[in-house]
C-alpha positions in Angstrom: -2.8 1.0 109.0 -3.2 4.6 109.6 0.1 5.2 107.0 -1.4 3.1 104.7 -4.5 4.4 104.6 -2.9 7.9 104.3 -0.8 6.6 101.1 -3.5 5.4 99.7 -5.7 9.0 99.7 -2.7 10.2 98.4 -2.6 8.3 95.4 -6.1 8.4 94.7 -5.7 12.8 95.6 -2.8 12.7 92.9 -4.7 10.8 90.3 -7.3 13.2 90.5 -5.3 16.4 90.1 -3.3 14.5 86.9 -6.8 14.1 85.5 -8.2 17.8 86.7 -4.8 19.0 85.7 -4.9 17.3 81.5 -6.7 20.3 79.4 -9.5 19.4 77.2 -8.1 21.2 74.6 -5.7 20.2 71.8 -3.0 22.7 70.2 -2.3 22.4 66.2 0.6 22.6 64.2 0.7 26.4 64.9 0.3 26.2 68.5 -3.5 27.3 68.4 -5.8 25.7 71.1 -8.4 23.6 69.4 -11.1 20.7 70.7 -10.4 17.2 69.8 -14.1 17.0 69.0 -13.9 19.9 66.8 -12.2 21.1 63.6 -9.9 24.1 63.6 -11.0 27.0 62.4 -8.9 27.8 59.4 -9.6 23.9 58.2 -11.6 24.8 55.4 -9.1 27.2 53.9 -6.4 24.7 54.1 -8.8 22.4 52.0 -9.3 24.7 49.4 -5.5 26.0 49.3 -4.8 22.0 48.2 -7.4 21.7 46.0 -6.4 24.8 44.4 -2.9 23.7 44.1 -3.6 20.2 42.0 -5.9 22.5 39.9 -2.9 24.5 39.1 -0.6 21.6 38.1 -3.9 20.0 36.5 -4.4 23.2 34.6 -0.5 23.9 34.0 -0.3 20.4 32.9 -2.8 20.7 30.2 -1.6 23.7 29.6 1.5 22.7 28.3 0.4 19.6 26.5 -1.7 22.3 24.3 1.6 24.1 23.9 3.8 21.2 22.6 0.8 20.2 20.3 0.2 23.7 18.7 4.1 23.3 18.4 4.0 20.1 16.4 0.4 21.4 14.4 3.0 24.8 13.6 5.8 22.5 12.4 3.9 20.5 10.0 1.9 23.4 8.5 5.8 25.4 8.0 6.5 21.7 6.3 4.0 22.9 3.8 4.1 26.6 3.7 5.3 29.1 0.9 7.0 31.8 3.1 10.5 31.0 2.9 11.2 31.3 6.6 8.4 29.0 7.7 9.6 26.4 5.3 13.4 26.0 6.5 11.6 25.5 9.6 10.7 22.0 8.2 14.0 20.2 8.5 14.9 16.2 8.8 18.1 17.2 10.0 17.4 19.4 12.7 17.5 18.6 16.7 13.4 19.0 16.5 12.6 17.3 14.1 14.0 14.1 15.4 12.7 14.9 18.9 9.2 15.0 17.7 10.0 11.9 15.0 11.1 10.0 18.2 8.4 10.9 20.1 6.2 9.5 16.8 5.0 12.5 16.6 5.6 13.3 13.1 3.1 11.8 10.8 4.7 9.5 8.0 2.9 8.8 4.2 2.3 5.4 3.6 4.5 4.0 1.0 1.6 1.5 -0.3 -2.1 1.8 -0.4 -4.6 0.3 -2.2 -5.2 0.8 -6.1 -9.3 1.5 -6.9 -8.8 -0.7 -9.7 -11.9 -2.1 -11.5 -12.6 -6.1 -10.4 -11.9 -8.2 -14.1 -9.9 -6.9 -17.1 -12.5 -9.1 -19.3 -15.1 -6.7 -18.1 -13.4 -3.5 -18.9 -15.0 -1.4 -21.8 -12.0 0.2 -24.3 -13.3 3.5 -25.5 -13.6 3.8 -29.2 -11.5 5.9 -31.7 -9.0 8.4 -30.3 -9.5 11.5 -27.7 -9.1 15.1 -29.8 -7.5 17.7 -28.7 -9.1 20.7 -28.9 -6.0 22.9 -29.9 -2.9 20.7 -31.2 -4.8 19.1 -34.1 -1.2 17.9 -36.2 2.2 17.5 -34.9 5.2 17.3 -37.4 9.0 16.6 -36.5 12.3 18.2 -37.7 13.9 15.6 -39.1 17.3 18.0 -40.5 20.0 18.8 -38.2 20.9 22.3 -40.1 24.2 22.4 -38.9 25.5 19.2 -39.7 24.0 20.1 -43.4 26.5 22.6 -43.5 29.4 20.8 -42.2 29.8 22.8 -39.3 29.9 19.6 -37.0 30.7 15.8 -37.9 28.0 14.0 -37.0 24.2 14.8 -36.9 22.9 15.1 -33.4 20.3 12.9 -32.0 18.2 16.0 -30.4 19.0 18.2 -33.8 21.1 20.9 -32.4 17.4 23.4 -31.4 18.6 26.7 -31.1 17.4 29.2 -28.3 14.8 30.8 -30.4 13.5 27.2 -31.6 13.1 25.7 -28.4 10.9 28.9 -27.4 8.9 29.0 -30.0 8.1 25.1 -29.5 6.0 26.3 -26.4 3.9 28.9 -28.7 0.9 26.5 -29.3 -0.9 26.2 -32.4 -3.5 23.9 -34.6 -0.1 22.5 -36.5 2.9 22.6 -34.8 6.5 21.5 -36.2 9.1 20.8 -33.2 12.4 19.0 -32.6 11.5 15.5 -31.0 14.7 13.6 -31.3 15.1 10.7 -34.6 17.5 13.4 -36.5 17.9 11.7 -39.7 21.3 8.9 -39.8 21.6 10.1 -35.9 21.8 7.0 -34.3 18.9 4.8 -32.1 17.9 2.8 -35.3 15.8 0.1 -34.9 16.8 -3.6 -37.0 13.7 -4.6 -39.6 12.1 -7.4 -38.2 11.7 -4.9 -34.9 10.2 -2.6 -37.0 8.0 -4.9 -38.6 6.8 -6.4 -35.5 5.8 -3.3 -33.8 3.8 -2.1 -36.4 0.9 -4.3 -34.8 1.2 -3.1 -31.8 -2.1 -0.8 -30.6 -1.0 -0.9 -26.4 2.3 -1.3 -25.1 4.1 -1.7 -21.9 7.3 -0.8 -22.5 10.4 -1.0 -20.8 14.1 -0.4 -20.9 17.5 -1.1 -20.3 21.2 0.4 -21.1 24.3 0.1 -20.4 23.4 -3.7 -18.8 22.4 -2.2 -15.8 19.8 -4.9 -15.2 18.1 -8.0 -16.5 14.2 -8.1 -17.3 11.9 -9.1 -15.0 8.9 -10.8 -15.5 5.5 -9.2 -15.3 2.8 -10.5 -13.4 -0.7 -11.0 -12.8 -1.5 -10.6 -16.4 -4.8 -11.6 -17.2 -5.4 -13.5 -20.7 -6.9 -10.4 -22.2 -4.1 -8.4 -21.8 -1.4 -11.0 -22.8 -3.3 -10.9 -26.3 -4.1 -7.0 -26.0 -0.9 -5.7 -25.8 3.3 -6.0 -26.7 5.4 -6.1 -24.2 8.5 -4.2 -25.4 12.2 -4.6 -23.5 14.0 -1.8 -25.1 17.6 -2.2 -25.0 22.0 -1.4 -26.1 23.6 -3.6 -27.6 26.0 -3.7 -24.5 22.7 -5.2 -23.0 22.1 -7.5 -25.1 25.1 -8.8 -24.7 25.0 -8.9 -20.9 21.5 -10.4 -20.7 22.5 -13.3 -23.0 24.8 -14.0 -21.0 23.1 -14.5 -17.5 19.7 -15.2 -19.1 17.8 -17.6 -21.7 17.0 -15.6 -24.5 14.7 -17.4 -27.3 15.1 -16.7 -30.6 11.4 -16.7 -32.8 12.7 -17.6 -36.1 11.8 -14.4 -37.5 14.4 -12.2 -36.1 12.6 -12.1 -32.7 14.4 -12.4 -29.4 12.2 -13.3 -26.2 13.1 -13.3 -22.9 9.7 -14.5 -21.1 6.4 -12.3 -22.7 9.3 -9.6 -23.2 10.3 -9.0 -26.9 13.4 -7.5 -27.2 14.0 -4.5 -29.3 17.8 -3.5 -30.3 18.3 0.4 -30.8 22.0 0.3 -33.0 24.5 3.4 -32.2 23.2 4.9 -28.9 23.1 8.7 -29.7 24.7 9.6 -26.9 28.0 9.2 -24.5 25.8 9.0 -21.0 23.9 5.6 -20.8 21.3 7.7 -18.4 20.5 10.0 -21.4 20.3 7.1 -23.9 17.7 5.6 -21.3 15.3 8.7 -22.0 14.7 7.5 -25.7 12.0 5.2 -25.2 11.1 6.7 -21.8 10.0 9.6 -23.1 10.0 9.5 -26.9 7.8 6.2 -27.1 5.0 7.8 -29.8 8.5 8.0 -31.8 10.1 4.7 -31.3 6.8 2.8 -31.7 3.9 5.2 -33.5 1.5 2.8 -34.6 0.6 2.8 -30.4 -2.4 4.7 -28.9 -1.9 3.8 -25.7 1.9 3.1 -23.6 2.8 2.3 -20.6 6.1 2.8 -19.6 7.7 1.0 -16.5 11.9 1.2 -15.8 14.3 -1.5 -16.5 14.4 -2.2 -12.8 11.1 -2.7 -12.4 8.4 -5.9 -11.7 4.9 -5.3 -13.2 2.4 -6.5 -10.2 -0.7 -5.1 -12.1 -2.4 -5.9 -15.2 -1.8 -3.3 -17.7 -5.5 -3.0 -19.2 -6.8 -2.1 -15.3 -4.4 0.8 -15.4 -5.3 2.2 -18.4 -9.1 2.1 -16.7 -7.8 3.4 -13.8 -5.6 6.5 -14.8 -6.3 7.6 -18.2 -10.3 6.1 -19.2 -12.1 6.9 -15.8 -11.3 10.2 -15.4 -11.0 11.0 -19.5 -6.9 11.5 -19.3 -4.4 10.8 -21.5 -1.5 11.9 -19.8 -0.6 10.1 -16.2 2.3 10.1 -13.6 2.7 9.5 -9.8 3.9 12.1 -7.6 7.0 12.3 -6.3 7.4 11.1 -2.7 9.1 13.7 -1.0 9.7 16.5 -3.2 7.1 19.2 -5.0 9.9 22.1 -6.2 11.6 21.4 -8.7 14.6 23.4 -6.7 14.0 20.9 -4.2 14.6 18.2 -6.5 17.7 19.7 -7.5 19.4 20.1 -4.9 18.7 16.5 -4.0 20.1 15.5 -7.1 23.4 17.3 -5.8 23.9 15.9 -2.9 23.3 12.7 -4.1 26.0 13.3 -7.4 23.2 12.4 -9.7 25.1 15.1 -12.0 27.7 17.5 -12.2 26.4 20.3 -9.5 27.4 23.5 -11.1 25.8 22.7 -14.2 22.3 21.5 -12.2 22.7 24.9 -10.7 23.0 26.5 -14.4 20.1 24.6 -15.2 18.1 25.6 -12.7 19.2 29.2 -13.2 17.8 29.4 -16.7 14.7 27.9 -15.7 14.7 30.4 -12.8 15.2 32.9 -15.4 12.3 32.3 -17.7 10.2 32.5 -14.3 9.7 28.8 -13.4 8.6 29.3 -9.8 8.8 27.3 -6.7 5.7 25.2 -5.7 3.3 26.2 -3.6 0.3 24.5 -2.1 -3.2 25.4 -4.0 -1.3 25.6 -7.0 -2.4 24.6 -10.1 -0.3 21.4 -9.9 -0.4 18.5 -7.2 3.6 18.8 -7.4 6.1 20.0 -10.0 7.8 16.7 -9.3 6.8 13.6 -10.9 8.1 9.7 -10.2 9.0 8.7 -13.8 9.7 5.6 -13.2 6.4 5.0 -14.6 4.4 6.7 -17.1 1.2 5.5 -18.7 -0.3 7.6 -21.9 -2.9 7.9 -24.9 -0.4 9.5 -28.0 -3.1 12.1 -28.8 -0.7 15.3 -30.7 -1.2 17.1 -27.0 0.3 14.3 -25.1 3.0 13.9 -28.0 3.8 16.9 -27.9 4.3 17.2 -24.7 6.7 14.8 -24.7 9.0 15.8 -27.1 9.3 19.2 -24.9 9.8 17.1 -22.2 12.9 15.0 -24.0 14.0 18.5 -25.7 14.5 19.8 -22.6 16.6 16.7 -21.1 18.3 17.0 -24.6 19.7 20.7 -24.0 20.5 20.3 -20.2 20.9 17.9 -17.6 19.6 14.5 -18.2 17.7 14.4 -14.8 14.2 14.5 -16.6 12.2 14.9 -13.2 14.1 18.4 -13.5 12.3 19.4 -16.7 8.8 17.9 -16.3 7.4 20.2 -13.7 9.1 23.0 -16.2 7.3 22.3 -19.5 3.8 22.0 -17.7 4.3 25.1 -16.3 5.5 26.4 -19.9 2.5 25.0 -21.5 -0.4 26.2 -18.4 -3.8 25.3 -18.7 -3.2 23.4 -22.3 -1.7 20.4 -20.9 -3.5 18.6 -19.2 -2.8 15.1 -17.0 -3.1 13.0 -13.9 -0.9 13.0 -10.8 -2.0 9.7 -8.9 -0.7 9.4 -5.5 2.4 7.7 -4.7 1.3 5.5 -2.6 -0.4 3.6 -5.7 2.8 4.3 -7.6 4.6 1.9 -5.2 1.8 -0.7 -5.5 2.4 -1.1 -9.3 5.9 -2.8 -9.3 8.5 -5.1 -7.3 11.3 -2.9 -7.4 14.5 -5.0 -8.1 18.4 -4.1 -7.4 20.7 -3.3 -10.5 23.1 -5.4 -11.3 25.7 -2.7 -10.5 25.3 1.0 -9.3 26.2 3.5 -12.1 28.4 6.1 -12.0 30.5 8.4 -14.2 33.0 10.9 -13.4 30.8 14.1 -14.2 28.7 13.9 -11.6 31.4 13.8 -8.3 32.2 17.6 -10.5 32.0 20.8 -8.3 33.0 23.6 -9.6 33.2 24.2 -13.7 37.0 24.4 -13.4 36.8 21.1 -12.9 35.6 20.6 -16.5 38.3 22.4 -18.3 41.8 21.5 -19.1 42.6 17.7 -18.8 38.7 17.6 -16.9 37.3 18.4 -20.7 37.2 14.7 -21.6 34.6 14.6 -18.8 32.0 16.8 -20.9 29.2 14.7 -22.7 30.2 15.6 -26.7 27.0 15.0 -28.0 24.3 15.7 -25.0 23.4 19.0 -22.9 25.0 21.1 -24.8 22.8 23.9 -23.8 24.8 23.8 -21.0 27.8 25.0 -23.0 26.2 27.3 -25.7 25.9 31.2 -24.8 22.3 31.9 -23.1 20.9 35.2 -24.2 20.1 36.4 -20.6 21.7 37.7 -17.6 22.4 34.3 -15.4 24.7 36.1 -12.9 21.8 37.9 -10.9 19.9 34.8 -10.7 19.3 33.6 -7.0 18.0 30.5 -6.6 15.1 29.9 -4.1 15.9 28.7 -0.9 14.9 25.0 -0.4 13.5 22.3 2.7 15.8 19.2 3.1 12.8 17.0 3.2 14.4 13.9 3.0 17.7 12.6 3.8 17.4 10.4 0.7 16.3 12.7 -1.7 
């Protein structure tokens, strides 16, 4: 008992040094001493060192955010911008670009929109008489090609052979004005009689082409009554076309010379002036106050295309609300004309040296590149459709505009942006978005792609020799006639890829 009782006071003596011998005190991570019931001492520090640190990656993170989007706010301004350096930062093909266009950063146009057109063509009020111009009062043609009078060439040439002095004196305005607008006399593009006669009645147009049988016409729609009676629809075509169309589609024959295809009348232009269908095309593109001048109002739409609109809301829309008479969409990528060029190039819309000689003279005479706040929306215009009153401003402005694709290239969205800027404040005329362009039409395929060997051409070599029988014989021949000016100092401006398309 004595043991056991011994063992027992043991224990119990044991227990109560283990307890006397635990420390009320705690030690942290450092080794400092600290109560359970209390916090350390440097505990509020660590609290703000953690909340300072998630402010930093807060702040870093925003930061950097603000960085990437003054980046992107930098790269669409240089899109825009007229320094040079800026501008070539704006580039589809580069690494960036398609970072950010991933990313969806990159804002994209819309590619339709909604026309403001007025609700019912019945309702629409057509202005009385004809819009005057308050400087071109008469315009007169030159009907003679000079040199063909004296023999000096075999045929007479469709654009009348305008010499350099000519063409610049054409952009001298006056009251009466006398220019070269194509329709030399026994030059080709005649009309047959019963054509003629018909079109004499014909106030509006729509008008439309196609050469070369590059496509088959296509059938307007949404034509309301009034415009059906209103106005001639007038397919304008080769006789290669003609051919072509009669055999894949029902033509109907009037009785009175007329062909029909649908509410299209057909009208034949006999001996093509010229050896490139393209530059044939431009005839009743641009020269319609020629081909049909009884008209006052046109509206011209390409071969390719499907009217979606009624005709008598446009004219309300682009030439009577606003008091125009000259209307065209932008283009949808470019604004340079230099731009627009070299597009053409890499595409092989046309020989590339002689778009580069084109440009140069252009260049030359001081056509500048585009620049936003200009006095022009864009130098570049869709002409795929082109919608006019024939007042003698507007006329005359078109038979610059075909003189032009007469001497040089037949890439007419070259030349338009040109002969505005030739003619300044005088001309004046409507660029309508190109969102609205693409609501006008259904655009259809052609039945084939065209091509012709002049425009895979690189270099001018090419063109010489056994490469002569490439040269057109009876179009752009400013290319090939001596240009009173120094060319070879020319630089061309440097130019934005905005589009891989063109």
């Amino acid at each position: 008992m004595d043991g056991e009782a011994q063992r027992s006071v043991s224990f119990r003596s044991n227990r109560r040094g283990e307890r006397n011998n635990q420390s009320p005190y705690s030690k942290d991570s450092e080794g400092e001493l600290f109560s359970p019931g209390r916090l350390p001492q440097d505990y509020p520090m660590k609290i703000v060192w953690k909340k300072g640190f998630i402010r930093l990656v807060l702040v870093a993170g925003i930061l950097w955010m603000m960085l990437i989007l003054i980046a992107l706010l930098f790269h669409v301004w240089s899109c825009q911008s007229s320094v040079s350096f800026f501008s070539a930062i704006c580039n589809k093909d580069s690494k960036v670009f398609t970072v950010l266009d991933t990313m969806g950063l990159v804002p994209k146009p819309q590619h339709r929109c909604p026309i403001p057109l007025a609700n019912d063509p019945d309702k629409v009020v057509i202005p009385e008489g004809r819009t005057h111009d308050r400087l071109v009062k008469d315009l007169f043609f030159v009907m003679e090609d000079d040199q063909w009078n004296n023999r000096s060439q075999t045929a007479p040439l469709f654009g009348g052979q305008e010499s350099w002095s000519q063409r610049e004196k054409s952009f001298k305005l006056n009251s009466t004005m006398k220019v070269h607008c194509g329709f030399i006399r026994n030059s080709g593009a005649e009309m047959v009689p019963s054509d003629i006669k018909y079109v004499k009645k014909c106030r509006f147009v729509v008008a439309s082409g196609i050469f070369d049988g590059y496509d088959v016409p296509h059938q307007p729609s949404n034509i309301s009554l009034r415009s059906k009676k209103l106005f001639c629809f007038l397919m304008v075509l080769d006789e290669i076309s003609l051919k072509f169309i009669k055999e894949n589609v029902t033509i109907r024959d009037d009785g009175n010379g007329g062909k029909w295809v649908g509410i299209w009348r057909l009208v034949l232009l006999k001996h093509p002036p010229y050896d490139e269908p393209r530059r044939n095309g431009k005839i009743p593109k641009i020269l319609l106050h020629r081909l049909f001048p009884q008209a006052q109002y046109s509206i011209w739409i390409d071969g390719k295309m499907e009217l979606i609109v009624d005709p008598l809301l446009m004219l309300e829309r682009y030439l009577w609300r606003g008091k125009h008479t000259f209307a065209i969409a932008q283009h949808k990528h470019h604004r340079s004309i230099y731009e627009e060029a070299d597009a053409n190039k890499r595409r092989k819309r046309y020989a590339r040296p002689l778009i580069d000689l084109h440009m140069k003279i252009y260049r030359y005479e001081g056509m500048p590149s585009w620049r936003p706040g200009g006095k022009t929306i864009s130098d570049v215009p869709e002409g795929a459709v082109i919608i006019r009153e024939h007042t003698p401003m507007s006329n005359l402005f078109s038979c610059l505009w075909f003189n032009e694709v007469d001497l040089f290239t037949p890439r007419d969205q070259l030349s338009f942006g040109y002969v505005v800027y030739r003619l300044g404040d005088f001309f004046k005329f409507f660029m309508f978005p190109n969102c609205e362009y693409n609501s006008l039409f259904v655009l259809h395929p052609h039945t084939r792609e065209h091509s012709s060997a002049v425009e895979w051409v690189k270099n001018l070599t090419e063109l010489s020799g056994k490469g002569s029988g490439m040269k057109e014989s009876r179009g752009g021949l400013g290319l090939w006639t001596p240009y009173p000016g120094k060319l070879d100092s020319v630089v061309l401006p440097p130019v934005a890829r905005t589009s891989k398309a063109g």
